[in-house]
C-alpha positions in Angstrom: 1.5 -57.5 22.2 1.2 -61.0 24.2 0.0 -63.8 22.7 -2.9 -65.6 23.5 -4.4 -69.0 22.9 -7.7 -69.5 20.9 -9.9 -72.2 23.0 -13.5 -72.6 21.7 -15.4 -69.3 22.6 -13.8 -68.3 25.4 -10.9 -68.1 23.0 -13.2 -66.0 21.3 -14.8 -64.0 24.0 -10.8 -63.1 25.3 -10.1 -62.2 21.5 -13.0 -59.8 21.5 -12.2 -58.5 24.8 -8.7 -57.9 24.1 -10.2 -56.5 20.9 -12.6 -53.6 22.5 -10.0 -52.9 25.2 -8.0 -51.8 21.9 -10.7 -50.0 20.6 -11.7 -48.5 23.9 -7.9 -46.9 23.6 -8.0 -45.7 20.3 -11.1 -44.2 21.2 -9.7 -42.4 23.9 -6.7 -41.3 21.9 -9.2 -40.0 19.4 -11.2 -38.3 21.9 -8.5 -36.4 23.4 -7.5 -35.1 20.3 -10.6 -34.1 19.6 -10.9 -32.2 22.6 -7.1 -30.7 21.9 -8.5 -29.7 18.0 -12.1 -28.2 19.8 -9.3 -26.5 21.9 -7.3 -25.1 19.2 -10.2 -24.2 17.1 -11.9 -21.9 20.0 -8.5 -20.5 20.7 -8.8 -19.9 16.9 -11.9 -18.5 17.1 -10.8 -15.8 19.6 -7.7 -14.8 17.3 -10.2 -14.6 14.6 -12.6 -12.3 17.0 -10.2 -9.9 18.4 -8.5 -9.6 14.6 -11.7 -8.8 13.6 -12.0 -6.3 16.1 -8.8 -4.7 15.7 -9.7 -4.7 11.7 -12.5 -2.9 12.6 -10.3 -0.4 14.6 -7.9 -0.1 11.6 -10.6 0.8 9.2 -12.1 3.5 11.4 -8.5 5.1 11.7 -7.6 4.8 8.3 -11.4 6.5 7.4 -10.2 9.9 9.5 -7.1 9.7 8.1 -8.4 10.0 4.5 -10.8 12.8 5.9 -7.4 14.3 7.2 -5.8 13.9 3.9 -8.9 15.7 1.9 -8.7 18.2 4.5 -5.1 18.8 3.4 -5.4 18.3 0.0 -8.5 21.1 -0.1 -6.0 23.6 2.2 -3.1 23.0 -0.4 -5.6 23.8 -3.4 -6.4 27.1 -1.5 -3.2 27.9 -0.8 -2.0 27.0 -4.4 -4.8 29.9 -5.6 -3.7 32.5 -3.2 0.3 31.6 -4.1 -0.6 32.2 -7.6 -3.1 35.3 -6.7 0.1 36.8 -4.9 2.4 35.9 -7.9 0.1 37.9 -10.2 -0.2 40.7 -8.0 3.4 41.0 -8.3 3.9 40.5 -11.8 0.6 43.6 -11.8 3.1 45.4 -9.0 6.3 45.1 -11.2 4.4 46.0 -14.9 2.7 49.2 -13.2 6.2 50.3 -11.8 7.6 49.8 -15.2 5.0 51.7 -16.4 5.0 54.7 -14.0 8.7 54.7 -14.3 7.9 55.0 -18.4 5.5 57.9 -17.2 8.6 59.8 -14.8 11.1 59.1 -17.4 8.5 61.1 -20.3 7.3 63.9 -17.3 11.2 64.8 -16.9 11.7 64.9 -20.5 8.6 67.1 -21.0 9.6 69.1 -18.1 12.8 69.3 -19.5 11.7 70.4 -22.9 9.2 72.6 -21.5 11.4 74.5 -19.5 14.0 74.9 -22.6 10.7 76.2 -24.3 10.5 78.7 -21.5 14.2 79.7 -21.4 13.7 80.6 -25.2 10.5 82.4 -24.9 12.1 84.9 -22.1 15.0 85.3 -24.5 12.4 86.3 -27.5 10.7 88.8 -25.5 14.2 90.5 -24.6 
């Protein structure tokens, strides 16, 4: 900064002058970043907006993607019934062969003894 001499008022008047030429600057300087923090903030703003929309997006997806997963989980309890249907049909499969082989392994004895029965009666009516 010059100097300047202080004369009466017009010392005064050129003090003051000098004085709102300052202020007429810093006002500016404050105005345009003002106008650069209006800037940012509506730039902000629109982030903000299309994040918001995107979110919105997101949440949608991620709501038919639960649906999906209750659909799957629902499929897997069916299929977790019918696994276990088919592994008691085969353990019902397994005890009724078991049995019927019980059943085969008595019939040939029978037949066995019944035919020794036979054998003896033809020999007692010789």
């Amino acid at each position: 900064m010059g100097s300047f001499e202080i004369e009466g008022d017009d010392g005064n008047i050129e003090e003051k002058n000098k004085s709102n030429y300052n202020n007429n600057e810093m006002n500016e300087e404050e105005d345009d970043r003002l106008k650069q923090y209006e800037r940012k903030l509506k730039e902000a703003e629109k982030i903000n907006k299309n994040i918001s929309i995107e979110n919105e997006g997101l949440k949608r997806e991620l709501e038919k993607y639960k649906k999906q997963i209750k659909g799957f989980e629902n499929e897997n309890k069916k299929f977790k019934t019918l696994s276990n249907e088919i592994e008691e049909e085969k353990n019902t499969k397994k005890e009724m062969e078991v049995s019927l082989k019980k059943i085969k392994n008595e019939f040939e004895k029978n037949k066995k003894e019944f035919e020794i029965i036979k054998d003896e009666n033809l020999n007692l009516k010789k």
